[in-house]
Structures are given as structure tokens and as C-alpha cells.
C-alpha positions in Angstrom: 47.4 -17.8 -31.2 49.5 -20.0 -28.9 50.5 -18.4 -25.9 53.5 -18.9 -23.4 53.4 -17.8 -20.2 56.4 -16.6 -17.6 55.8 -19.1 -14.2 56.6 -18.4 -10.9 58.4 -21.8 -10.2 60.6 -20.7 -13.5 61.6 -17.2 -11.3 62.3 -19.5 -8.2 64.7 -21.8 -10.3 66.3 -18.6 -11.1 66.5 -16.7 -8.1 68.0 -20.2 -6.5 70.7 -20.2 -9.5 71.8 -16.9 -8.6 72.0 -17.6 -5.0 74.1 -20.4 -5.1 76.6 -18.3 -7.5 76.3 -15.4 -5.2 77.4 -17.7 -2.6 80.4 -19.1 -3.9 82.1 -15.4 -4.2 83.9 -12.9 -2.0 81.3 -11.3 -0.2 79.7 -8.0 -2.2 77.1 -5.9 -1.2 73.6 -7.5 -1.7 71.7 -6.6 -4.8 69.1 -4.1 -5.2 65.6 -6.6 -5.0 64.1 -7.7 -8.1 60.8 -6.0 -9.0 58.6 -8.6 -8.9 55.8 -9.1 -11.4 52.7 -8.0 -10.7 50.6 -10.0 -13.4 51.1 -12.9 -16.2 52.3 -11.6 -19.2 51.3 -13.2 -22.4 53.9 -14.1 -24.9 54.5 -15.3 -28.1 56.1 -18.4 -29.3 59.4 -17.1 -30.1 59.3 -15.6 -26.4 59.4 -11.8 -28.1 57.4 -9.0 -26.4 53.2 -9.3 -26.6 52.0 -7.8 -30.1 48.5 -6.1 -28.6 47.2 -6.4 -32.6 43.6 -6.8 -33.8 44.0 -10.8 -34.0 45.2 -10.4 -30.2 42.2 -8.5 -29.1 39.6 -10.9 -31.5 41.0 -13.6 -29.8 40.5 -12.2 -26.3 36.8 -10.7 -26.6 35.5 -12.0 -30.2 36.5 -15.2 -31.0 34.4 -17.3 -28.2 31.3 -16.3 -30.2 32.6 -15.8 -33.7 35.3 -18.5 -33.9 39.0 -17.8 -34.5 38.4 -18.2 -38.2 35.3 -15.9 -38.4 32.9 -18.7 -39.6 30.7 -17.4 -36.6 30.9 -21.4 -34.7 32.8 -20.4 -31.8 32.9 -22.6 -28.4 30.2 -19.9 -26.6 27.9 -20.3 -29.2 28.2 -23.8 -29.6 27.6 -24.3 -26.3 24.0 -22.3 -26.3 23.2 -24.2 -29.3 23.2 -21.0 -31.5 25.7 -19.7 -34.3 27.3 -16.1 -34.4 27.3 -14.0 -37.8 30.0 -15.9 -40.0 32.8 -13.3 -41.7 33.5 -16.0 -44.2 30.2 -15.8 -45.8 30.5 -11.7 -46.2 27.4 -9.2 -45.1 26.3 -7.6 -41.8 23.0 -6.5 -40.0 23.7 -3.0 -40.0 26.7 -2.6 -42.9 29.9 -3.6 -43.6 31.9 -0.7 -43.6 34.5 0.0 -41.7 32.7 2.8 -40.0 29.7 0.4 -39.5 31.1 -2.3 -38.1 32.8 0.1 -35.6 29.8 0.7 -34.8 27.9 -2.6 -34.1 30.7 -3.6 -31.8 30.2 -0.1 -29.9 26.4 -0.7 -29.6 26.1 -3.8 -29.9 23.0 -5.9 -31.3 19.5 -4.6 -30.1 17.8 -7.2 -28.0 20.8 -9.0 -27.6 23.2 -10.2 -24.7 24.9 -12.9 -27.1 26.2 -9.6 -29.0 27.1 -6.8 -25.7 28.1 -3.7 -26.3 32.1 -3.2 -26.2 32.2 0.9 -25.9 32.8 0.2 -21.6 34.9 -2.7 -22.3 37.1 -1.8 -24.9 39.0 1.3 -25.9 39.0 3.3 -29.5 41.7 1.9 -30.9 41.1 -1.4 -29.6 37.6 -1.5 -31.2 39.8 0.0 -34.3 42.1 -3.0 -34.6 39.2 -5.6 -34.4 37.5 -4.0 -37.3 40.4 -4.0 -39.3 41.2 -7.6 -38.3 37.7 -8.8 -39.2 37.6 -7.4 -42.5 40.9 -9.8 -42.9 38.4 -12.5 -42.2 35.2 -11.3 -45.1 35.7 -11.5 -49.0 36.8 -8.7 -50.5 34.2 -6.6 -51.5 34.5 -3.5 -54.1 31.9 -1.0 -53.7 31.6 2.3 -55.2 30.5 5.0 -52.5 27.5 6.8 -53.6 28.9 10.3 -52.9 25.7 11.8 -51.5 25.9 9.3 -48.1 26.2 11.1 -44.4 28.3 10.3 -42.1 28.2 10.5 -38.5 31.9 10.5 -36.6 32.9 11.8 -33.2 30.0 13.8 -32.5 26.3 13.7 -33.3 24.7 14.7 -36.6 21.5 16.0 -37.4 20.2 15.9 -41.0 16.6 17.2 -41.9 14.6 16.6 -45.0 11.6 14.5 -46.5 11.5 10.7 -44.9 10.2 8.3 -46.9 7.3 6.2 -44.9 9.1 4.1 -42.1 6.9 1.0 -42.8 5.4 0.2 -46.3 1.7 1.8 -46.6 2.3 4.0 -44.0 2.7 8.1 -45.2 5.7 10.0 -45.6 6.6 12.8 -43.7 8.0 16.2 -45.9 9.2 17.7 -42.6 11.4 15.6 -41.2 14.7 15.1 -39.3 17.4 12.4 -38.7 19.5 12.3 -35.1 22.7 10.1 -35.7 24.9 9.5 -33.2 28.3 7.9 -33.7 27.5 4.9 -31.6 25.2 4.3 -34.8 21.8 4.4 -33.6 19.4 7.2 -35.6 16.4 8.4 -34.1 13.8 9.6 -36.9 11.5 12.6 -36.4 8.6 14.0 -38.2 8.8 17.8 -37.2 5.4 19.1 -38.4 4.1 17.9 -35.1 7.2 16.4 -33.2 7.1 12.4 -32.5 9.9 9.9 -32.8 8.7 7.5 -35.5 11.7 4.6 -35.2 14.8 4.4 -33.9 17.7 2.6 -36.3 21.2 1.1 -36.3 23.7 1.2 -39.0 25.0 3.6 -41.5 23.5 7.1 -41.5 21.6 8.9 -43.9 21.9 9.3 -47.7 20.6 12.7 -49.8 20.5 13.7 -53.3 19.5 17.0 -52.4 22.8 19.0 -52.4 21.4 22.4 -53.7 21.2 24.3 -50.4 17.5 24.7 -50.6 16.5 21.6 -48.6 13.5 19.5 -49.2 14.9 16.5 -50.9 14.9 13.3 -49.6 16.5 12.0 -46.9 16.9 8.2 -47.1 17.7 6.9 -43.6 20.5 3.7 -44.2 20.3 1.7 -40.8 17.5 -0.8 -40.1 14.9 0.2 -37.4 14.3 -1.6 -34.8 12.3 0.2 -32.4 9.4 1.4 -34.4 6.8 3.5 -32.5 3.2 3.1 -33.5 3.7 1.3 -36.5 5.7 4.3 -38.3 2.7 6.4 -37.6 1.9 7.1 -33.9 -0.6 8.9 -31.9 0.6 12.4 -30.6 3.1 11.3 -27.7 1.8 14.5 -25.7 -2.0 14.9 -24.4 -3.2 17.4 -21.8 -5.5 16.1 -18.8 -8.2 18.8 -17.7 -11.3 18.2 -16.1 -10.6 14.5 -16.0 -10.4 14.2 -19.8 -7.7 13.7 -21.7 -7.2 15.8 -25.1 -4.1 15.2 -27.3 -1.6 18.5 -27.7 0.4 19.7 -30.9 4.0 19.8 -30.7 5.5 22.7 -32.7 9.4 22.8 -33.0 11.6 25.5 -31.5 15.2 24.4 -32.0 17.4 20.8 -32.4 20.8 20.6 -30.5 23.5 18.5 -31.0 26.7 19.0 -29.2 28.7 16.0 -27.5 27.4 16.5 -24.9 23.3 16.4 -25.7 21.7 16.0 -28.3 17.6 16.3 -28.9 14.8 18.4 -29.7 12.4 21.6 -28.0 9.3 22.2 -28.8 6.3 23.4 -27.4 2.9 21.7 -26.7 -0.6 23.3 -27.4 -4.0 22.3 -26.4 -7.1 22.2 -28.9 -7.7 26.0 -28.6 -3.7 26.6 -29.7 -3.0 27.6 -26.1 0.4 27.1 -25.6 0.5 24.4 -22.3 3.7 23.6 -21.9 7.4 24.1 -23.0 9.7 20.7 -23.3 13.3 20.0 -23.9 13.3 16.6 -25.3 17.3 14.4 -25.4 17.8 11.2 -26.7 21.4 9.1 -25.6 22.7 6.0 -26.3 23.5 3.5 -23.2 26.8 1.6 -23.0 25.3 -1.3 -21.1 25.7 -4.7 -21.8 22.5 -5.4 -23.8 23.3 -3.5 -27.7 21.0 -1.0 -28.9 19.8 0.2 -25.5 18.8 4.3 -25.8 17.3 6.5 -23.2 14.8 9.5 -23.4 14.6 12.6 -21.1 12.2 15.6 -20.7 12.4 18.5 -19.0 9.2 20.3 -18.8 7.6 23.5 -17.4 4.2 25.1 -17.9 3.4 28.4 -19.9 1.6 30.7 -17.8 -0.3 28.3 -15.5 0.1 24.9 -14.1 -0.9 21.5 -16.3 -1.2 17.8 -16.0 0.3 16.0 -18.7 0.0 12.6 -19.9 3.6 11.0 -21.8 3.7 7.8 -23.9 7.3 7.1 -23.7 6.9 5.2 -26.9 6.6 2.0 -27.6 6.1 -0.6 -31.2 2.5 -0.8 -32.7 1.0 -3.8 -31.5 -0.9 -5.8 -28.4 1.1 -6.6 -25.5 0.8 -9.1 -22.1 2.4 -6.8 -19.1 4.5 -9.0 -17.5 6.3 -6.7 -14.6 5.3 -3.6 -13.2 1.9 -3.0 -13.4 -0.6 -3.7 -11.0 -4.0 -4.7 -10.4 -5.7 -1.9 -8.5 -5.9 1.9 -10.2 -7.0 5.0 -9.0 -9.6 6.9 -11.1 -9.7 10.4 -12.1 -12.2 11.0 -14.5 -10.6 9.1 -17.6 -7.7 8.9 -16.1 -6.4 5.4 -13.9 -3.0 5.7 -12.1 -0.8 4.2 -10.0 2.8 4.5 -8.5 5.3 3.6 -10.6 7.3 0.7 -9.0 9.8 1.8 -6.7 13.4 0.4 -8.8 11.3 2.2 -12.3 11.3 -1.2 -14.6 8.4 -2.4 -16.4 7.8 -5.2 -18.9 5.8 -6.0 -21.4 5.4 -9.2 -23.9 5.5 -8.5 -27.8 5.6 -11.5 -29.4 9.0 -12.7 -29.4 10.1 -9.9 -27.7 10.2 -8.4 -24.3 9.9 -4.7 -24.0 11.5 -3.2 -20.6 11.0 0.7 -19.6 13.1 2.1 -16.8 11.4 5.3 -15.8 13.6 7.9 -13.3 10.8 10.4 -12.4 9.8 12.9 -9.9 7.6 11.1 -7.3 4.4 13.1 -8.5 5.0 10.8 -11.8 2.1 8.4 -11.7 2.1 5.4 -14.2 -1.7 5.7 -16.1 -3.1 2.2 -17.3 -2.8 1.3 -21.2 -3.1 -1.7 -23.1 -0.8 -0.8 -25.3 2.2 1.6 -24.2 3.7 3.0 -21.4 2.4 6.2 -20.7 3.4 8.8 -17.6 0.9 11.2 -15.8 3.2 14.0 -15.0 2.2 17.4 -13.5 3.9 20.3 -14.3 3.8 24.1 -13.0 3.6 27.2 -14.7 6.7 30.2 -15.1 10.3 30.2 -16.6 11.8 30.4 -13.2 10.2 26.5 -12.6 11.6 23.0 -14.5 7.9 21.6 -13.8 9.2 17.9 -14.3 11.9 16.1 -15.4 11.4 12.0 -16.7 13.1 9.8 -18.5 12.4 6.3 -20.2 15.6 3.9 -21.0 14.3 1.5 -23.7 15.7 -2.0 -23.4 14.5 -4.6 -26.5 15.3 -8.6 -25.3 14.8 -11.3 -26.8 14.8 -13.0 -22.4 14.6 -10.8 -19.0 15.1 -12.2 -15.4 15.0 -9.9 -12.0 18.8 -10.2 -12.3 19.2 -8.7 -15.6 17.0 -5.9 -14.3 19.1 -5.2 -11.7 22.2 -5.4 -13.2 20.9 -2.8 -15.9 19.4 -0.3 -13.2 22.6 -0.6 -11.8 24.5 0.5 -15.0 21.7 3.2 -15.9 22.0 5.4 -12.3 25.7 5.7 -12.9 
């Protein structure tokens, strides 16, 4: 799009005509002042107003990455030496729908700052037009809609059923439950003893049990990317007493899902199914510049007397080199080695390719307890309804690269 823009030595020639005109006349009363403008106003080539359209905003926040003819080649990522996803060729990561790709651009790519998230950047029906622009830029593609597919819209959705296994040879869960949230990420529960199993981006959730009895399958449709314990993880809960550390039973109470939380309570029970402590579990979704960035928050109180719990936060199956936040000295109790958590909360780890950060906002009784593996909270809590024994949460942040700045940047964003 070729631009043309109004210049200030263009409203001087003009003021200077209509002085010297002005001049040359019977004196009149001077004119009322000319509101002057206050920013550069784009134009198009046959000088008419600005058309705001979905090209307009592409060309403005897409098209350095993607190219201005979609084939994914644009200046930006010819510069890093990388290539965006081409339009012209057709297919997305996480769907090509018009809800999905509304989607992506609100959440962005996980693990990615080449792909940010747009939800603080632009509005609704900005985010809208480019999706209606881009399909402009694909093949046309005719597919038939299955009928039996969920959606999620302008408020959360929460779907429950049997889950197929999250990774091949793993089991499948017949009590299960699916959180979507319409920035498109899905967190995937087994409810017979609550723990988060992956979290996904993309379309929903599909079902061919429409008989109102429930117990058909529930086939989540985005692609996980954050997948805790291999698809089958340890119970995220244990109970410390005595200096030894026993895993607890989470039983579900209730789910929630308004627009303004969305999550899980259940209660946690020791080996003897002695109720230990009662937890509101929420999950969110973080508009931050990074895509696919989610946060998790517990609120917990004790039953009828005080105990120390031990939280994994989650984290994928797999060894990991702790790069940031963990120190060499611990204190021991019993089984148990602690230590502060860092002062600004981050912590990174190495997987592979892939650097796992954890920004934990605790209560300063929180203590960080050595793992190879995970990061994993010692949190006490105390007993009676009248007491929220702790609250913590864990924002999950999957890069590909991490520097100090980035950190800061994020924690920035996060404590807003």
C-alpha cells in the first residue's frame, strides 16, 4: 500500500498563500485559528480519507514477518535468517478457521517472540479484519464441519468426558475434563484424582456423544505443547509430616468457569483418606509478548489442623540443566531440602531445545524444595474455614532463548 502523507512545509505554503491574500483586502476581522494537527495522517493515493481495512492493519503489524503477499519472506524475518508461516502454501499450526486463526494472533505462538501475542496490541475487530484479510491470501479450502465439534467464544468452556491418552502408549483417562478458553489454549484434566496432563492450542474439543448421558469421548483438537509428566504425571500434591514426604489424592468438588475465573476445587487426602487440605485451583491465559504463556493459582487452607504441603507446578517429562534460580546450598528437613525462592520469582531450566521459565508470586513462607526434574513449592498451610492458608501461583513461559532482560520485561507485564 503506498502511502502519502500531509507535510508540515505543505500547511506553511498554505498558511503563507492565505496571508498574502488576506493582506491585499479591506481590513476584516482575523480568522478563528486553524486547529492544528496533532499527528501524520496516512493517506491513500487518490488523497481520499484512510480505509483502516484488514490489508491496512496486515501491513502495519503482520507483513514485516509474513510478507505483504503472505509467502511468509517478510523483511524481519529475512533479516534473522528465518521464514514466517507462508499463506500461499495453505495450513496452520493450530487450524485454519476463522475462529482459529483468531486465535493464534490473540495468543500467539508458544515459545515464541518472532510470533507475540496481539490481544494488548490490537483490538477485536482489528484482530477480525486481519483474519479475514489473511484468508484472502490461502487457497480456498472447502471443508465440511463435522457437526459434533465445540466451540469456545467469548467466555470459557468446560467440556468433560473420556480423553484419549495425551501421548501414544500412555493410558486414557474415562474421567476427564477439557478447560477452553477463547484465547485458544485448552488445559486437559484427569478428574479421578485431579492433575493437569497438557496444556493445548488451537480448536477445541470434538464429541460424538450427544445423548445426554456423558461418557463418550472427548477428542481434544489443539496440539499440546506443554505436556506434564509425559501425559501421565505423579500426583502434583504430596503431604510433608515428620520429615517425609507422602503423595495426597485429589478428589473433585466443583469446576467454574465464568469470565472472570475459570479452574477446578478439590480436596487433598493423605494415605489414611484424611482430608488435609481444601484447594481452589485457576488457570489464565497471559497477554504478554511471548504466545502461549498461562498462569496457575492456588488458594489453599487446611481441614481441621495445620499441614505442610509440597506443589510441583508442573512441568514436561524429561531431565533438565537448571540454569537460573536455584542455588547451591539447601536446608534439610528430614527428606525435605529448601531454599528461598529468588527474590523477582523466575526460574529456568534447560529441556533440550527449550528453555522452561517459572515465575512463582508466593507468600514468603513459600520455600523452593530441590528436584531434578520439576519445580516444586513447600508451602505451609493452616487449619479452619475462617483462614486462606496460602495462596501461589506459577506463570509458565516456553522459549525457544531467555536473557535477564526478557525476564524482566515479563515480570513486569505479569504484576500488572
Amino acid at each position: 500500500m503506498n502511502a502519502v502523507y500531509r507535510t508540515w512545509p505543505s500547511l506553511l505554503s498554505a498558511a503563507l498563500c492565505a496571508f498574502g491574500a488576506w493582506a491585499c483586502e479591506s481590513p476584516k476581522p482575523p480568522p478563528e485559528p486553524a486547529a492544528q494537527p496533532t499527528e501524520v495522517v496516512m493517506l491513500s493515493d487518490d488523497e481520499e480519507e484512510p480505509v483502516h481495512d484488514g490489508r491496512w492493519v496486515y501491513e502495519g503489524n503482520c507483513a514485516g514477518c509474513h510478507n505483504e503477499n503472505g509467502d511468509g519472506q517478510g523483511p524481519t524475518m529475512l533479516a534473522l535468517g528465518l521464514k514466517a508461516r507462508s499463506f500461499a502454501q495453505g495450513g496452520f499450526a493450530f487450524g485454519n478457521t476463522r475462529e482459529a486463526i483468531f486465535r493464534t494472533i490473540s495468543a500467539g505462538m508458544p515459545g515464541s517472540s518472532v510470533m507475540p501475542s496481539f490481544k494488548a496490541t490490537l483490538t477485536d475487530d482489528e484482530r477480525w479484519l486481519v483474519v479475514d484479510y489473511v484468508l484472502t491470501l490461502c487457497p480456498r479450502v472447502d471443508e465440511k464441519a463435522s457437526g459434533t465439534a465445540l466451540t469456545v467464544r467469548d467466555r470459557p468452556q468446560i467440556a468433560r468426558g473420556l480423553l484419549p491418552a495425551v501421548v501414544d502408549g500412555q493410558p486414557e483417562w474415562p474421567r476427564g475434563i477439557l478447560i477452553g478458553t477463547p484465547e485458544g489454549l485448552t488445559f486437559e484434566y484427569r478428574t479421578d484424582d485431579v492433575r493437569l496432563l497438557a496444556v493445548r492450542q488451537g480448536d477445541f474439543a470434538d464429541r460424538t456423544d450427544w445423548n445426554e448421558r456423558g461418557g463418550g469421548e472427548l477428542v481434544p483438537l489443539g496440539k499440546a505443547f506443554f505436556t506434564i509428566g509425559g501425559g501421565n504425571p505423579d500426583a502434583p500434591i504430596s503431604i510433608l509430616r515428620t520429615g517425609t514426604i507422602r503423595p495426597g489424592r485429589a478428589q473433585l468438588r466443583a469446576t467454574i468457569a465464568t469470565k472472570d475465573e475459570v479452574g477446578l476445587d478439590y480436596d487433598i487426602y493423605d494415605s489414611s483418606d484424611k482430608r488435609a487440605a481444601i484447594v481452589k485451583e485457576r488457570v489464565r491465559v497471559e497477554a504478554l509478548p511471548l504466545g502461549g504463556v498461562f498462569t496457575r493459582s492456588w488458594e489453599i487452607r487446611g481441614d481441621r489442623e495445620a499441614n505442610n504441603l509440597i506443589i510441583d507446578v508442573g512441568a514436561p517429562a524429561g531431565d533438565c540443566e537448571w540454569v537460573r534460580g536455584v542455588p547451591e546450598t539447601w536446608q534439610q528437613i528430614g527428606q525435605l531440602f529448601r531454599t528461598p525462592v529468588r527474590q523477582d520469582g523466575w526460574i529456568v531450566a534447560k529441556r533440550g531445545d527449550v528453555f522452561e521459565c517459572v515465575h512463582v508470586a508466593a507468600d514468603k513462607n513459600t520455600w523452593l524444595v530441590k528436584d531434578s526434574n520439576s519445580v516444586r513449592l513447600y508451602v505451609p498451610v493452616f487449619a479452619g474455614a475462617e483462614h486462606v492458608g496460602a495462596k501461589v501461583s506459577a506463570t509458565i513461559v516456553m522459549t525457544t532463548d531467555w536473557s535477564e532482560e526478557l525476564l524482566a520485561e515479563l515480570g513486569k507485564e505479569i504484576a500488572r
